[in-house]
N, C-alpha and C positions, 0 to 999 in steps of 0.2 A: 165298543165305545172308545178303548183305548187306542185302537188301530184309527179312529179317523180323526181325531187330535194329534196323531203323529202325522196323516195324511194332510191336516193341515198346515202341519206347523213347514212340512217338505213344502208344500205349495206355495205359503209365505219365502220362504228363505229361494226359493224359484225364483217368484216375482221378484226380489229383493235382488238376485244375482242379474237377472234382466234389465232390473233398473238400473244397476250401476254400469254394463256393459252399456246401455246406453247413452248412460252420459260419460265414461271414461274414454270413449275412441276420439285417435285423434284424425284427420282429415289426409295424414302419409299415411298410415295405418295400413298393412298391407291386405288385413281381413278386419272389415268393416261390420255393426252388426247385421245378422241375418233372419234373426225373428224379432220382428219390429211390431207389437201389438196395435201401436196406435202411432199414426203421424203425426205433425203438427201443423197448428194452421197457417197458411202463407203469413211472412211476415214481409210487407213491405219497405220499413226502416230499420235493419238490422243493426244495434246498435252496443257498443262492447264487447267482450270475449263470448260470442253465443256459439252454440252448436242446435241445429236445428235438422228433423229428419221427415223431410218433404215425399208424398206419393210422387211415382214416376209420371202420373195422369195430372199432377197439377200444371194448369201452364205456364202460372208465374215462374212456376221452379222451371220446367223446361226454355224457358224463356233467360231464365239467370235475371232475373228483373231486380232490381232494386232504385228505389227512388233518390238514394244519394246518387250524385255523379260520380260514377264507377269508369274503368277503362281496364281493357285486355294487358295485361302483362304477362313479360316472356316466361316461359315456368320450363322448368327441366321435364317436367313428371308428365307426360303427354295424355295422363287418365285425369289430369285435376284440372281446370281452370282457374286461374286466380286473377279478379280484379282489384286492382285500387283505387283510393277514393281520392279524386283532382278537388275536394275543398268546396270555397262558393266561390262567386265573384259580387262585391258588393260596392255600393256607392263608398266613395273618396270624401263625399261630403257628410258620410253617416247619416241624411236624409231620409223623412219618412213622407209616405202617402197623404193625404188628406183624411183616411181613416184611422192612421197613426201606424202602419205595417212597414216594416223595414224593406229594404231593396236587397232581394238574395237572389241572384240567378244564377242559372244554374252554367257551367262550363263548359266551353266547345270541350271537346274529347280529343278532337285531334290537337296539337302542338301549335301548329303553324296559325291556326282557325281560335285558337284561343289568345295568341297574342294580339291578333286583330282585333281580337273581343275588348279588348283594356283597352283599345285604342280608340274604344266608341264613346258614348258621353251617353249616362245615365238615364233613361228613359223618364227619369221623374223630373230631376232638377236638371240635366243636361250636365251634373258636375262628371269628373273623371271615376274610371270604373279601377277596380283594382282587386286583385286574387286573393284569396284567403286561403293558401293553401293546408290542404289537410297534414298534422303531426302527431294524429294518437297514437300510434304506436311507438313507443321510445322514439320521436322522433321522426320518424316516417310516416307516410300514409297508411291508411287504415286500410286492413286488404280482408277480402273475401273470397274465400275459397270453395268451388263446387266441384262435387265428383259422384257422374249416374254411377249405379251400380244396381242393378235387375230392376227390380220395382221399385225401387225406392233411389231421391236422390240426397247426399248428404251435403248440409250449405255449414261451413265454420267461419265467422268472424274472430277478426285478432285486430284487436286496439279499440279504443272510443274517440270517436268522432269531436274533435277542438274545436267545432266552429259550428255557426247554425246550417241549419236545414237549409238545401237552394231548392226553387219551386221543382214541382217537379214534371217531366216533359213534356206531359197534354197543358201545364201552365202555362210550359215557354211558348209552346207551338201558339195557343191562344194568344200569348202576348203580342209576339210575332204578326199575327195575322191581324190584330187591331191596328198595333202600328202600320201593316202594308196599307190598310185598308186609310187610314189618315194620311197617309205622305200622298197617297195618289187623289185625295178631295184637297189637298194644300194646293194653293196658287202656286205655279212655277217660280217665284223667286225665293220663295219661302224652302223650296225643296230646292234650288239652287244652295243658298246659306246651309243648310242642314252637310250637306256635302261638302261645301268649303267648310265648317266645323267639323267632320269625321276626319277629312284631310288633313 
């Protein structure tokens, strides 16, 4: 009787030593943990200081997916991936829809491809577009760090996210594809004008 109240009380303080290994590692950690009972479910707006420990079989996770606009930054440590978060880009005239939803979209990735971006004219109102860049971390961008390691992959967030959600990329592509789909039923002058306003 008294040996499996001790058997327990070891099994408790197990579990307990498990649990804290698994939420103490940090993401440079040179041994990450290794018996991992249970994973966690894909999160796709990772949001704050989290640390999250993904099967190696999920795709999102193999994918490094996340619905903020993220972008590849240079990293020293060639085992970790680390992206940052480029913000939104939102209407100049703070403008909303007809059904009252603000204008957040999301940001070219490349540099070059995002300043063009600002230089377009707001899909709702036609007012001016302008960046909302991301600062949660003391002032930087919010960054997101992944690293496979056997079965399991480890995702760490550092910072929170200053600004709203920009849609997210089956949004843009959808939006995109509405507007191709209107500029090409426009009369020819109309999509002359559209173009001398981009210009």
């Amino acid at each position: 009787m008294l040996k499996g109240a001790d058997d327990s009380v070891m099994e408790q303080e197990d579990s307990a030593s498990q649990h804290g290994e698994m939420m103490s590692w940090d993401i440079n950690d040179i041994k990450l943990p290794q018996y991992v009972s249970q994973t966690d479910w894909f999160q796709e707006w990772p949001d704050s200081y989290v640390k999250h420990i993904y099967s190696s079989e999920d795709k999102n996770a193999q994918r490094h997916h996340s619905s903020w606009a993220m972008r590849n930054t240079n990293n020293h440590n060639s085992r970790i991936l680390k992206k940052s978060c480029l913000g939104v880009v939102v209407c100049g005239n703070d403008c909303s829809t007809l059904d009252g939803r603000k204008i957040y979209l999301r940001p070219a990735i490349c540099d070059k491809a995002r300043q063009k971006q600002q230089r377009k004219c707001c899909p709702n109102c036609n007012g001016p577009l302008r960046l909302l860049s991301c600062r949660g971390h003391g002032g930087y961008p919010v960054t997101n760090f992944w690293r496979h390691e056997g079965q399991f992959i480890f995702f760490q967030s550092k910072g929170a996210h200053d600004h709203p959600r920009p849609e997210t990329k089956l949004e843009a592509e959808a939006r995109r594809s509405i507007q191709k789909a209107k500029s090409a039923f426009s009369p020819p002058s109309l999509r002359l004008k559209r173009v001398q306003e981009i210009e």
